[in-house]
C-alpha positions in Angstrom: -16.7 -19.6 -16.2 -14.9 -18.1 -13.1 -12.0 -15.6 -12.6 -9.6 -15.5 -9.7 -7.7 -12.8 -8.1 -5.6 -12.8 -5.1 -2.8 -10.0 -4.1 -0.2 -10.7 -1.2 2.4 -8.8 0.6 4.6 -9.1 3.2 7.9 -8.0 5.0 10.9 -10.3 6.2 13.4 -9.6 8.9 16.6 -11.0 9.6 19.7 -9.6 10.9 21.1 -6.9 9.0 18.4 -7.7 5.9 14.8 -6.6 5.2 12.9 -7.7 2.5 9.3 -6.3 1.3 7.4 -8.6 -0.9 4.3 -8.2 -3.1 2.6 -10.5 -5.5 -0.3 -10.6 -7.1 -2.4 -13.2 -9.5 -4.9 -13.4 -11.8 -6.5 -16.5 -13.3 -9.4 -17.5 -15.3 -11.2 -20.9 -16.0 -14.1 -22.1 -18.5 -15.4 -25.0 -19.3 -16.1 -26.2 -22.6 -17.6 -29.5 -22.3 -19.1 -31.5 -19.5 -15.6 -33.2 -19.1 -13.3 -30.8 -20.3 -12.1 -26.9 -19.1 -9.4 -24.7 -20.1 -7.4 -22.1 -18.1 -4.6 -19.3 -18.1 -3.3 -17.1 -15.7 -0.7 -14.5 -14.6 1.2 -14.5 -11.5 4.1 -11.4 -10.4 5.8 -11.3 -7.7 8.3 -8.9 -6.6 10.9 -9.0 -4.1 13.1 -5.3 -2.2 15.8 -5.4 0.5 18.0 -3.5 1.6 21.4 -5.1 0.5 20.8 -4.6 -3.3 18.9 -7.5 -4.1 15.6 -7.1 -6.1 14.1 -9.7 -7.7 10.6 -9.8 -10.1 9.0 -12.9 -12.0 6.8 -12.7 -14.0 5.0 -16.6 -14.8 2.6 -17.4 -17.1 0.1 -20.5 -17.2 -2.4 -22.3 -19.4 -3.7 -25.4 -19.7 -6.6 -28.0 -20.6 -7.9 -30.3 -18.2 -10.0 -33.6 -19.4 -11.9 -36.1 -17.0 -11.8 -39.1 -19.1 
């Protein structure tokens, strides 16, 4: 089994726009077999400037993965 975090920021600068970003994840992994493992996980990220624009997402992710 193993668990993963990570958290991000940052700032962009172009004329006449900044921007502030953060983001963030968290995702998990176990294995069920020898051959075979399953995992999820959550990412956000979230996007300020100063025009007006903000932007958030929100993803979600699971899957199975089989060696054959």
């Amino acid at each position: 089994n193993t668990l993963y975090a990570a958290y991000g920021q940052g700032e962009v600068e172009v004329p006449g726009i900044t921007a502030d970003t953060d983001a963030w994840t968290i995702a998990a992994m176990h294995k069920m077999s020898k051959r075979t493992m399953v995992y999820a996980g959550y990412n956000n990220f979230e996007e300020e400037d100063n025009v007006g624009f903000n932007l958030e997402e929100d993803t979600f992710s699971l899957g199975l993965k089989h060696k054959f």
